[in-house]
N, C-alpha and C positions, 0 to 999 in steps of 0.2 A: 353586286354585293348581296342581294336579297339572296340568289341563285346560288350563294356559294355556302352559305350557312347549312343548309341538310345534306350538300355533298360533302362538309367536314364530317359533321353529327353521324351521317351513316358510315363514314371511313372509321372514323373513333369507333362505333360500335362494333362495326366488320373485325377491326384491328383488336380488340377487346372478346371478340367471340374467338378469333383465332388463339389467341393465348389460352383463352379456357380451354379450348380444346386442346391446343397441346398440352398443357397439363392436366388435363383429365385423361389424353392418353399414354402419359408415360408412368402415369399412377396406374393406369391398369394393365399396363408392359411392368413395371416392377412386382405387381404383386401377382400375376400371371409367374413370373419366373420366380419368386418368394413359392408360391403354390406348388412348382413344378419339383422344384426341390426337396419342397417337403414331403410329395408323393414318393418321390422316388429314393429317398432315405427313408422312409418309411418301412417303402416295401423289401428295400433289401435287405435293411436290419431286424427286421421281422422272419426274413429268411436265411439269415449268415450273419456270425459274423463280424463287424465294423471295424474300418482305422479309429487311431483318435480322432482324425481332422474330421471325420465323418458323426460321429458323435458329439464334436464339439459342433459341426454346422446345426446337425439337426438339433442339440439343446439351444444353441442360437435364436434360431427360430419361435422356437418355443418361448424363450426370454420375451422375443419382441411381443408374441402373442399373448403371453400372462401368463402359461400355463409355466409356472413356476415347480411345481413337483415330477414334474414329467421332464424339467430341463437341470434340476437336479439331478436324476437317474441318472440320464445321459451322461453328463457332463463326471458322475463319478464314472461311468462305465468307460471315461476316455482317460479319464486317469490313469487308470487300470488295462489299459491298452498296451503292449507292448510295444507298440511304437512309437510312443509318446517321447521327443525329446523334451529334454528340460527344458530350454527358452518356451517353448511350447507350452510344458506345464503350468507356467506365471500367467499364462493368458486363461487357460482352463481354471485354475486357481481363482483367476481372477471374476472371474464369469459365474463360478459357483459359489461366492463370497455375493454377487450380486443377486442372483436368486433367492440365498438366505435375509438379505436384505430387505428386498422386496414381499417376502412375508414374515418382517417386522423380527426375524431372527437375528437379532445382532450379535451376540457371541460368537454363534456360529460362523457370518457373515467375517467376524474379525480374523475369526480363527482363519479362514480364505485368504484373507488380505495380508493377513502375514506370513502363509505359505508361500505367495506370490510373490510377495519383499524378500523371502530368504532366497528366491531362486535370481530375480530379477530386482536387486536392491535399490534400483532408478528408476522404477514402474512409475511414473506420474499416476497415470489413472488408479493405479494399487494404492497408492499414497493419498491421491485425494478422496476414494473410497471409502478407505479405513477413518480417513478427518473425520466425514461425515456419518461412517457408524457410529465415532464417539460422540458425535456431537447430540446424535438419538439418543445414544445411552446419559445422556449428560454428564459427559467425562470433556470436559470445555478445555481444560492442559492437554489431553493428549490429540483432541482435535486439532488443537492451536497448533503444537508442535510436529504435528503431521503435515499441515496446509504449510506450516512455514520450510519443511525440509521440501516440499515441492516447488514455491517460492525459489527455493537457492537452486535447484536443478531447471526448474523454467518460471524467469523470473515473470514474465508475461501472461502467464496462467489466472485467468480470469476467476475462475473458479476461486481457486486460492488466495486469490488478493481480495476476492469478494469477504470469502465467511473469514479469513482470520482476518481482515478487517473488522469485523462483526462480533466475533468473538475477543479481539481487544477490548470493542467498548461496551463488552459485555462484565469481562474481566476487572478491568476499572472501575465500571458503576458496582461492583459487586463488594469490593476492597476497601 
């Protein structure tokens, strides 16, 4: 009994250093291939060019990284892509409605989210987007009515059952 207690303790440890490791190496395989990407959209649209799908990867990127003005450029420059089909567009749309957002533009931001709804009128993420720009702008009805028309297309939608949750007993206490 005595003999078997630090052969757990050292298995649980061993078993616990294994996990970290493999999540510490597929964190640095993803952003190894996140890097790689960005190199090389970089370089070529530096030198030619671009699709929109490439424009839209490389403001992607940019999104995740923060650099918000530089993933707007993009993101209008795929706009502006001849190749751009419409279902496409609602996603581009969408993406540069979030960048507006994320530096605290929200008209602008809306003004995206509802180019994205004209093209793709069942966008969930379009719809829950737009909720929560107005919910910045403190526009609490058209939030409401945003989260709840997502609600009636995915009635499971956590998001939306959260803040118009939130926004009823905001609405209530306020009346």
């Amino acid at each position: 009994m005595q003999d078997t207690f630090p052969v757990v303790y050292i298995s649980l440890l061993l078993a616990l250093l294994l996990i970290a490791a493999w999540v510490v190496f597929r964190q640095i395989l993803k952003t190894r291939q996140v890097e790689s990407s960005l190199n090389r959209l970089q370089s070529k649209l530096s030198r030619e060019k671009g699709t929109a799908q490439e424009y839209y990867e490389l403001g992607s990127i940019y999104l995740d990284k923060k650099v918000y003005a530089q993933a707007i450029t993009l993101f209008q420059k795929a706009l502006k892509a001849e190749d751009l089909v419409e279902p496409d567009s609602a996603l581009v749309y969408n993406a540069l409605g979030f960048a507006y957002f994320a530096q605290e533009q929200y008209d602008l931001a809306i003004r995206q989210y509802k180019e994205a709804l004209k093209i793709e009128p069942n966008y969930v993420t379009a719809l829950n987007n737009i909720g929560h720009a107005y919910e910045r702008k403190q526009l609490t009805a058209q939030a409401l009515e945003a989260y709840e028309q997502v609600l009636e297309l995915d009635p499971k939608n956590a998001t939306a059952k959260r803040r118009a949750d939130s926004l009823r007993k905001r609405l209530v206490t306020s009346a």
